[in-house]
C-alpha beads as a LAMMPS data file, in Angstrom:
LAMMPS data file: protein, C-alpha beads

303 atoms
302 bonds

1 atom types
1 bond types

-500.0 500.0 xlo xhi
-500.0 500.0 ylo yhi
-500.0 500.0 zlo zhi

Masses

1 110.0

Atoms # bond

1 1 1 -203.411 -332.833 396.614
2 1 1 -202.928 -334.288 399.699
3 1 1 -199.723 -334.251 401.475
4 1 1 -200.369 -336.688 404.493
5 1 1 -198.681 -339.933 405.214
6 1 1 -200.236 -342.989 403.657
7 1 1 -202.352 -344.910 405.228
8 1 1 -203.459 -348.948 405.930
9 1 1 -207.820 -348.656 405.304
10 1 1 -208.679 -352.211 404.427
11 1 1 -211.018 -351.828 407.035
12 1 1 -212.908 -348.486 408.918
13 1 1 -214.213 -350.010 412.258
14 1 1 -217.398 -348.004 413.958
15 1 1 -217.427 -347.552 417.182
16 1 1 -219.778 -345.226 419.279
17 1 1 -218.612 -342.686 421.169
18 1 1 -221.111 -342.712 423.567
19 1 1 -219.830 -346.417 424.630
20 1 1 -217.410 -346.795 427.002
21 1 1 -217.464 -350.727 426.663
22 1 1 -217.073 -350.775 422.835
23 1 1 -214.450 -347.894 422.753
24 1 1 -211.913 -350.175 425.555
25 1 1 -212.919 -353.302 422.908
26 1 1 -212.073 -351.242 419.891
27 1 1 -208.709 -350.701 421.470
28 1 1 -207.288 -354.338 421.779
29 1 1 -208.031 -354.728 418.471
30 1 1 -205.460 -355.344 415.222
31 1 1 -206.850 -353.714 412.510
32 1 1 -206.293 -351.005 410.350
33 1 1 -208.699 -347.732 411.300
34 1 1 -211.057 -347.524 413.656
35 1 1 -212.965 -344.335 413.904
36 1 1 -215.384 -343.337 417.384
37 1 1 -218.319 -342.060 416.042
38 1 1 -219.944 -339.060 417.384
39 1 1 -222.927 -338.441 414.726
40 1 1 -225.561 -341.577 413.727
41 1 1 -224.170 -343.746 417.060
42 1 1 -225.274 -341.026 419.523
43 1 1 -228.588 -339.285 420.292
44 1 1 -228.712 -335.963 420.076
45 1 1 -228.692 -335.202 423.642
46 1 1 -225.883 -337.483 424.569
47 1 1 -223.265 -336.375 421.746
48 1 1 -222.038 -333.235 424.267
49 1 1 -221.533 -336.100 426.995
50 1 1 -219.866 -337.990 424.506
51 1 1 -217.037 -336.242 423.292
52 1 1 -215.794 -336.396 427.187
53 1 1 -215.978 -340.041 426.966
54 1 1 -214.140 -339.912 423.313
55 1 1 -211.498 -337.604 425.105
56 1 1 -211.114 -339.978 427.861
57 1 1 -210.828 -342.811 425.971
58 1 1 -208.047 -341.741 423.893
59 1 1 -206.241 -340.852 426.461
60 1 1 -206.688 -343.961 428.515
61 1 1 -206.087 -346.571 426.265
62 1 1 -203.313 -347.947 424.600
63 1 1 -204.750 -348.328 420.918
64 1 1 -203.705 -351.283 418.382
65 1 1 -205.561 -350.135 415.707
66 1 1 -203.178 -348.335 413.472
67 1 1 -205.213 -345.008 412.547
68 1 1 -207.500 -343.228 415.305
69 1 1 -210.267 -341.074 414.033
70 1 1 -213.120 -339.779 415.319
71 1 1 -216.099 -338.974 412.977
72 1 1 -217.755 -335.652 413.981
73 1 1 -221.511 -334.085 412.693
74 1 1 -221.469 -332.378 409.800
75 1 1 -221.451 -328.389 409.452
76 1 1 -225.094 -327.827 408.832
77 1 1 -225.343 -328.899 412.536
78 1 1 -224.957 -327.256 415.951
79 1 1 -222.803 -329.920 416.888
80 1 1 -219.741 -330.005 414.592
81 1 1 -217.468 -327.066 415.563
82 1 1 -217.726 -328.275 419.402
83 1 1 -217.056 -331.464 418.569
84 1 1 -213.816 -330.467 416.764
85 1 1 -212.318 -328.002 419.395
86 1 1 -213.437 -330.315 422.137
87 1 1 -212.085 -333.654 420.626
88 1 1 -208.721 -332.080 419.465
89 1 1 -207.865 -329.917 422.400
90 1 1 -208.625 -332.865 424.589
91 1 1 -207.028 -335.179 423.052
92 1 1 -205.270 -333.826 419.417
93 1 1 -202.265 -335.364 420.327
94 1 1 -203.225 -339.276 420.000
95 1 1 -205.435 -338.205 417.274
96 1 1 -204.678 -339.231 413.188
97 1 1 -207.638 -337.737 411.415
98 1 1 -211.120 -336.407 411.772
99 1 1 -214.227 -337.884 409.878
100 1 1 -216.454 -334.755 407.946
101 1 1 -219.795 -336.180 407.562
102 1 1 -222.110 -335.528 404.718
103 1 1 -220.067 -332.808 402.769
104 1 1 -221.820 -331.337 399.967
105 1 1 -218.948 -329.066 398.948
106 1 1 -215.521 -327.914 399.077
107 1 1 -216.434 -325.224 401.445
108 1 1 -217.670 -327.787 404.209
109 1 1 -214.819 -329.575 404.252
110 1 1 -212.394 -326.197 404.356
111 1 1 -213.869 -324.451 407.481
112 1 1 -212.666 -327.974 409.139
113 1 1 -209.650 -327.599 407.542
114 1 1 -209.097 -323.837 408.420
115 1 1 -210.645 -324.700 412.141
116 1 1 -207.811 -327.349 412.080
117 1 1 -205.049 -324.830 411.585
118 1 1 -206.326 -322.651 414.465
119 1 1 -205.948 -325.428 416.730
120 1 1 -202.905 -326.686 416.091
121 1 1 -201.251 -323.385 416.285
122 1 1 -202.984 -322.857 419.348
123 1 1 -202.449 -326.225 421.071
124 1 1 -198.987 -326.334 419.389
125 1 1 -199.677 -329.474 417.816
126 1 1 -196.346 -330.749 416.278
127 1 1 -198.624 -334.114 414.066
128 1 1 -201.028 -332.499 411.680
129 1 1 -204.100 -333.817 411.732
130 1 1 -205.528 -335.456 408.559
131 1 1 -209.123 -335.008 407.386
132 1 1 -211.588 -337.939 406.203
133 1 1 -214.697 -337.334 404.493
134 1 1 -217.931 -339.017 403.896
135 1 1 -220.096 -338.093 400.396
136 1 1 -223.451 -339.044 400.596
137 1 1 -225.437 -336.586 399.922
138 1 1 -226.406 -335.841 396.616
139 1 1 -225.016 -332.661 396.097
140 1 1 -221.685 -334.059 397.342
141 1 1 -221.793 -336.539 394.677
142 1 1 -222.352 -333.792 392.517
143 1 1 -219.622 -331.688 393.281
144 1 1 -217.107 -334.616 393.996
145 1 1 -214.136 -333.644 391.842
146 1 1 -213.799 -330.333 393.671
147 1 1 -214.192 -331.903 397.114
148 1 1 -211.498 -334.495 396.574
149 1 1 -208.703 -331.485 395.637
150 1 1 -209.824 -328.900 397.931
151 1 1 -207.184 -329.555 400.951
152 1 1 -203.793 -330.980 401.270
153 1 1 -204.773 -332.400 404.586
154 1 1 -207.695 -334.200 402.623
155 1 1 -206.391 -338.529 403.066
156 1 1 -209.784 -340.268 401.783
157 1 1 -213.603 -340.040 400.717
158 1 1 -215.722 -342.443 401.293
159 1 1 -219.245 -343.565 400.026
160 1 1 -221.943 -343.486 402.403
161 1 1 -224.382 -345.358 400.874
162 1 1 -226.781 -345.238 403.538
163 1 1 -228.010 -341.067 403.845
164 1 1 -226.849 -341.213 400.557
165 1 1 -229.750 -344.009 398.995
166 1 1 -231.924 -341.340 401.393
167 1 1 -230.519 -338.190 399.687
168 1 1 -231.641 -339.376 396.545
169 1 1 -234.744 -341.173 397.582
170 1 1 -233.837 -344.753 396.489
171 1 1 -236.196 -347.701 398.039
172 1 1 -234.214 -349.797 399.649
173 1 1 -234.137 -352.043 402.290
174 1 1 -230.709 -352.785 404.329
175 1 1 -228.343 -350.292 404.067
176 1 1 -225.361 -351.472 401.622
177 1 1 -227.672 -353.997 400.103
178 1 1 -228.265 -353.665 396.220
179 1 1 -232.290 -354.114 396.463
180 1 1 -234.082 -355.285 393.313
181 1 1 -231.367 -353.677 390.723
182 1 1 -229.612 -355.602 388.980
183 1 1 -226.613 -355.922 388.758
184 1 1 -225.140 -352.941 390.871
185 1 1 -226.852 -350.344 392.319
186 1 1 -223.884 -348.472 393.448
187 1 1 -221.668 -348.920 390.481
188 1 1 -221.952 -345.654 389.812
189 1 1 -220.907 -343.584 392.376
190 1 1 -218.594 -346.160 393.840
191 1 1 -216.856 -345.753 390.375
192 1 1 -217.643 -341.677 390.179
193 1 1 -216.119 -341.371 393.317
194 1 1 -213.185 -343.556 393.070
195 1 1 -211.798 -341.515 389.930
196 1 1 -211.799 -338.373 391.598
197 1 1 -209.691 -339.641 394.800
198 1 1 -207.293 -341.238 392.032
199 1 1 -207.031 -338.384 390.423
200 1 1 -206.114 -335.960 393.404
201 1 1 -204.429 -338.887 395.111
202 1 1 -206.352 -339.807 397.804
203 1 1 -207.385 -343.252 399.088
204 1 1 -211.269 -344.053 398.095
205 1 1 -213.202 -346.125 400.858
206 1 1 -216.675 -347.678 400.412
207 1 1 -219.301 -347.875 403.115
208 1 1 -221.313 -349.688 405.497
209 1 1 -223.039 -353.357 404.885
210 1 1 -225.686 -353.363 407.548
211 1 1 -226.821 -357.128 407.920
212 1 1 -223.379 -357.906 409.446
213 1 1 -225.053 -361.843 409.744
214 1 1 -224.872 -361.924 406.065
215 1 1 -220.768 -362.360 405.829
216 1 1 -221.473 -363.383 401.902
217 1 1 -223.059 -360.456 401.466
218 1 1 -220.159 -357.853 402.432
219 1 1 -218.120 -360.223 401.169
220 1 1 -219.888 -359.793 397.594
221 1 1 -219.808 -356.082 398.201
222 1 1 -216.528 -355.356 399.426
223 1 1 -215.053 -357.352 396.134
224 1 1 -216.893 -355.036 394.168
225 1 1 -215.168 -352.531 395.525
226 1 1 -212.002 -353.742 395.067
227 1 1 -212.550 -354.148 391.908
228 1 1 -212.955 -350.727 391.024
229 1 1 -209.652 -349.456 392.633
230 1 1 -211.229 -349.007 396.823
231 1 1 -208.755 -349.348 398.931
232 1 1 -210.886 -350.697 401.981
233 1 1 -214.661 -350.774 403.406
234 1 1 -216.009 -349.797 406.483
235 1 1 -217.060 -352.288 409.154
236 1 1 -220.017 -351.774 411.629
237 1 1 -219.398 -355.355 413.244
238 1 1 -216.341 -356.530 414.131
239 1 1 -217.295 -359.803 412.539
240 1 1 -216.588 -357.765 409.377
241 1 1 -213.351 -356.932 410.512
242 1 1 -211.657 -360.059 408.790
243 1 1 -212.890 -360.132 405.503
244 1 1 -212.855 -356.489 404.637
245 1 1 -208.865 -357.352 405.543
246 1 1 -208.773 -359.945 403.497
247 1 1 -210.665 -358.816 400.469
248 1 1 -208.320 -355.496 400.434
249 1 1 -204.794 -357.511 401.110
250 1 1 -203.045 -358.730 397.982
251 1 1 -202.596 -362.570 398.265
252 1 1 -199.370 -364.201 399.323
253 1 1 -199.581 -366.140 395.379
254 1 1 -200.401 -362.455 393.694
255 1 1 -197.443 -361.012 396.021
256 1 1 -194.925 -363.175 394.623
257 1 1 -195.772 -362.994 390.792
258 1 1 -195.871 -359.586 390.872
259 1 1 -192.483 -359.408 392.651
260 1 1 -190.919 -362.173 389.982
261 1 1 -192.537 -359.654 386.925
262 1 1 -191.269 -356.711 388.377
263 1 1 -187.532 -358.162 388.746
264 1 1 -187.502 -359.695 385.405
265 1 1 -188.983 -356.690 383.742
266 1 1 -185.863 -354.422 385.729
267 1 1 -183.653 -356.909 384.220
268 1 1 -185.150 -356.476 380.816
269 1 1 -184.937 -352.777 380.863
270 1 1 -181.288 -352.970 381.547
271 1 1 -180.817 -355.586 378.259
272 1 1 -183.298 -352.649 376.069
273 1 1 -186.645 -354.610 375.929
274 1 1 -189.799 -353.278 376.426
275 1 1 -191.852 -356.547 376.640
276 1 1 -191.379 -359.846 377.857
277 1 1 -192.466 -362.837 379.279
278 1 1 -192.869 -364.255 382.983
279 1 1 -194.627 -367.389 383.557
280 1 1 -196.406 -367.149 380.627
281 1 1 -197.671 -363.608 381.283
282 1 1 -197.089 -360.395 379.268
283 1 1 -195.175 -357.872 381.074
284 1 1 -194.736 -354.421 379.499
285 1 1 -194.776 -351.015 380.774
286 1 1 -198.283 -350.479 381.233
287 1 1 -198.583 -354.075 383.022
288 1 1 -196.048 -353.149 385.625
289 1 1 -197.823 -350.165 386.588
290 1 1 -200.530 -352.083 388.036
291 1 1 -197.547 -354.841 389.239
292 1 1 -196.256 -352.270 391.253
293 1 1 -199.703 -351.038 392.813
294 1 1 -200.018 -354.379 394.295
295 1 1 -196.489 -354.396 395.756
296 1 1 -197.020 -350.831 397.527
297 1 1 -200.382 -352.232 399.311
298 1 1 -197.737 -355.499 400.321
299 1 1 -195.073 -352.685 401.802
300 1 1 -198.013 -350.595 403.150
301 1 1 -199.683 -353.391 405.419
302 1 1 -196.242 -354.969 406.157
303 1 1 -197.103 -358.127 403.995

Bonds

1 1 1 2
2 1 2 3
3 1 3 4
4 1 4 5
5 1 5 6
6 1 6 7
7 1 7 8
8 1 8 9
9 1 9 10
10 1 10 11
11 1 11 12
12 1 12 13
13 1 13 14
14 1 14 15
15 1 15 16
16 1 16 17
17 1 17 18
18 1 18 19
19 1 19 20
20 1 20 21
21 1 21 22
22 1 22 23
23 1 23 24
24 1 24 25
25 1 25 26
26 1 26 27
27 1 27 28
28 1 28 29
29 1 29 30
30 1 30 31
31 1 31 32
32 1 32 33
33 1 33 34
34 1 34 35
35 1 35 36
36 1 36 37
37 1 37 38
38 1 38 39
39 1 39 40
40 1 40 41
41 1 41 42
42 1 42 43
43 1 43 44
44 1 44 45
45 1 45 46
46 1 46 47
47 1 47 48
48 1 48 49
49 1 49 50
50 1 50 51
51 1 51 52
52 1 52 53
53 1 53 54
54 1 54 55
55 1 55 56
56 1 56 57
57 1 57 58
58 1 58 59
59 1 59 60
60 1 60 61
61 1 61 62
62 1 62 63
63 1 63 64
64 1 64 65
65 1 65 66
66 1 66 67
67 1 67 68
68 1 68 69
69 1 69 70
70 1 70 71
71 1 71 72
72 1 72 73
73 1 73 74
74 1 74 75
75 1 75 76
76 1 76 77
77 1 77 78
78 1 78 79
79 1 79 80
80 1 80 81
81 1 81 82
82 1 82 83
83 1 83 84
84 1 84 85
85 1 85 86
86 1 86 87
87 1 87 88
88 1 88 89
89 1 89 90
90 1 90 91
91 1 91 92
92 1 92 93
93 1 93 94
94 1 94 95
95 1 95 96
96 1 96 97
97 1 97 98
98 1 98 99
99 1 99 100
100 1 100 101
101 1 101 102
102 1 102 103
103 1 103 104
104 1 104 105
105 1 105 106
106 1 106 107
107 1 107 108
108 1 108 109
109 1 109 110
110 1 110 111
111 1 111 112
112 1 112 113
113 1 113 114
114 1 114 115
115 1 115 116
116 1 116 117
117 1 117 118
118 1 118 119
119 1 119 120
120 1 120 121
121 1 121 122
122 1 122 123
123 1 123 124
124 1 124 125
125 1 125 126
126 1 126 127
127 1 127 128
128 1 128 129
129 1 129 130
130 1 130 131
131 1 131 132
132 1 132 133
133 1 133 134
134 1 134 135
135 1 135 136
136 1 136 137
137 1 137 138
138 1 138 139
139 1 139 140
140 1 140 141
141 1 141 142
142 1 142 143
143 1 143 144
144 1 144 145
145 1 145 146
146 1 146 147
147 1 147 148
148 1 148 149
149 1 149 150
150 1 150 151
151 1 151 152
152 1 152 153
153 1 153 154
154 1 154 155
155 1 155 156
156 1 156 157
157 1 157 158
158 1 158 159
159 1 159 160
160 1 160 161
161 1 161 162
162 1 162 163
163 1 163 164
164 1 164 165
165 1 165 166
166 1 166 167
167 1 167 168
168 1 168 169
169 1 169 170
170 1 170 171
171 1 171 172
172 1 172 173
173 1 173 174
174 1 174 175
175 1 175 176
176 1 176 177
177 1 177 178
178 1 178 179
179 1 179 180
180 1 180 181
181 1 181 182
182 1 182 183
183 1 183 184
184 1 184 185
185 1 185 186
186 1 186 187
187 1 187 188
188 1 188 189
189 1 189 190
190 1 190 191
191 1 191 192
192 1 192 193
193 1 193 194
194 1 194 195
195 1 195 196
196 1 196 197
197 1 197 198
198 1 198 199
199 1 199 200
200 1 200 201
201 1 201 202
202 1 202 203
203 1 203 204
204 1 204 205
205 1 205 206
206 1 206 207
207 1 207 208
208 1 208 209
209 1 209 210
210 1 210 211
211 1 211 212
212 1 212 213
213 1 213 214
214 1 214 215
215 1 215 216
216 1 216 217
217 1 217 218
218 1 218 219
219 1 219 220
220 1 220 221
221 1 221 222
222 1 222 223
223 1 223 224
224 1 224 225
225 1 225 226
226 1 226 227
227 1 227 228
228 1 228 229
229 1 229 230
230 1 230 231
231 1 231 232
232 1 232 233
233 1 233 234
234 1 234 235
235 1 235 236
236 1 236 237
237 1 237 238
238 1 238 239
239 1 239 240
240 1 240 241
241 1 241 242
242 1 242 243
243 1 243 244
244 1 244 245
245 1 245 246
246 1 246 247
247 1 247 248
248 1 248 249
249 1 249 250
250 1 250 251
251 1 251 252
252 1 252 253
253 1 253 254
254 1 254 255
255 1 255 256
256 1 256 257
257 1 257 258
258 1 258 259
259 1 259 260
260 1 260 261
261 1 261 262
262 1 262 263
263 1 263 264
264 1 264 265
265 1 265 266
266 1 266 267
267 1 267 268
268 1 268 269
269 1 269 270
270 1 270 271
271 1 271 272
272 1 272 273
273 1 273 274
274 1 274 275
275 1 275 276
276 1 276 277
277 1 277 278
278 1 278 279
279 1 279 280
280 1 280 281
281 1 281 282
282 1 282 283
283 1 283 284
284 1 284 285
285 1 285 286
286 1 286 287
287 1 287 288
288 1 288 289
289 1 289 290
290 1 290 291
291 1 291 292
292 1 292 293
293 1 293 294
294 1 294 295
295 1 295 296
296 1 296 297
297 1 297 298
298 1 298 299
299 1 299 300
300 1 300 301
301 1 301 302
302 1 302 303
C-alpha cells in the first residue's frame, strides 16, 4: 500500500521531452500533472538527447503544474535504466514521480522501485520519489492485482488504451475511441483496473483520447470514467486540459449538499439516529461514505 502524499490527477498533460517549446508551455500552465514524455513522443535516436533537455527543463523553469513527472521506456528496453539515473540525478530534486510504461508485472515495476532507493541514498534525496504506472499490455492486465500492491511508493495506474487495444489485437481506429462496440469497449478493464487501485489505495487514471478536435468525444469518455471511481484522464492536447478538470471536480451544487448531509448526519449521530433526512435525501451510514469521498476531492483540489 502506498504511502505517498495524495495527489490532484484530474488531468495527466503529455508533453515531449524532446520539445523544448512545449516543455517552457507546459510550465505556465495551471493544471494538475503534467508528465514529459520520454518513450512514444521521441524517436529512438533522439530519447538519449532528450533526457538533457528534460534535465534542463526542470531545472530552468518555474513549473505551475502541481505534480512533475516524467514518463520513462519500459524495462524490456535499452533505454529505461538511463533514463532513470539520468533524469533523477539531474534533476531528482524538482521531480514528484516517474511514469513505468507498459508493466506486465510486479517485478517491472520493483527494479524501478529498488533503482529508486539507490539513487536517493546516493544523491541524498531528502523527497521520495513516487512511481506511476501505465498497464496496457495484456499480461499487465492480467496480473493487475499484484501490480497495484507491489510498492509503497506505487501513487496510480493508469489504462493505456492505446498499446493496450494493440496488445490484444483489437481493430480500432483512433486511439481512446470505442469503434463499432457497443456500448463500451473499455468497460472492462477501466472497471478491472479501477478495483485493484481501490483496493491497495491508489488513485486509478484512464488514458489518452486521440482526436483532441472531438471535445464531445473525451468528454463522453472521461464521464465514463468517472463514473466508475477514476480519479482523472490523461490529456494529449491542452484543449483537453479543461474538461478532463471539469469532469473530475465535484460541482459547486454537489459540494454543498454533501457538506449540509454530512453536518446533519454528525448532528444525528450525536441525538442516536442512524438515518435521516436532508432535502429530501436519505442519509445513512453507507450514504455518507460516498458524501465524504466527494468532500476529500473538494479539500484535495482546494475547491
Amino acid at each position: 500500500m502506498s504511502t505517498q502524499p495524495r495527489r490532484a490527477r484530474r488531468c495527466q498533460l503529455s508533453v515531449p521531452g524532446s520539445s523544448e517549446k512545449m516543455m517552457a508551455k507546459a510550465a505556465a500552465l495551471e493544471l494538475d500533472h503534467v508528465f514529459l514524455d520520454l518513450e512514444d513522443a521521441v524517436a529512438p535516436s533522439a530519447k538519449p538527447g532528450a533526457r538533457g533537455m528534460i534535465v534542463e527543463a526542470l531545472n530552468r523553469y518555474d513549473w505551475k503544474p502541481r505534480t512533475l513527472c516524467v514518463r520513462i521506456n519500459d524495462v524490456d528496453t535499452e533505454w529505461c535504466h538511463d533514463d532513470i539515473i539520468e533524469v533523477v540525478t539531474g534533476a531528482g530534486a524538482k521531480l514528484d514521480t516517474i511514469m513505468l510504461t507498459k508493466a506486465k508485472s510486479a517485478a517491472d515495476v520493483l527494479f524501478v522501485h529498488l533503482l529508486l532507493d539507490q539513487l536517493e541514498k546516493k544523491l541524498k534525496l531528502h523527497r521520495r520519489i513516487g512511481i506511476e504506472c501505465l498497464i496496457e499490455e495484456v499480461e499487465g492486465m492480467m496480473h493487475v492485482e499484484e501490480i497495484a500492491g507491489c510498492s509503497d511508493r506505487l501513487e496510480c495506474l493508469i489504462f493505456g488504451m492505446g498499446d493496450y487495444s494493440a496488445s490484444q489485437q483489437m481493430q480500432l481506429g483512433d486511439v481512446g475511441a470505442t469503434g463499432g462496440y457497443p456500448p463500451d469497449l473499455w468497460h472492462y478493464p477501466r472497471y478491472k483496473m479501477t478495483i485493484a487501485c481501490r483496493a491497495n489505495r491508489i488513485d486509478p487514471v484512464d488514458g489518452p483520447y486521440a482526436n483532441f478536435r472531438n471535445p464531445d468525444g473525451y468528454r463522453k469518455e472521461a464521464e465514463r470514467s468517472f463514473v466508475l471511481g477514476m480519479v482523472g484522464k490523461w490529456a494529449i492536447h491542452t484543449s483537453q486540459v479543461e474538461i478532463a478538470q471539469a469532469v473530475f471536480s465535484p460541482g459547486a451544487d454537489t459540494i454543498a449538499a454533501a457538506r449540509r448531509q454530512k453536518a446533519a448526519y454528525d448532528e444525528a449521530l450525536k441525538q442516536g439516529l442512524g438515518a435521516i433526512n436532508v432535502d429530501g435525501v436519505m442519509v445513512d451510514a453507507a450514504s455518507i461514505r460516498i458524501v465524504q469521498n466527494a468532500l476529500d476531492r473538494a479539500d484535495l483540489y482546494g475547491l
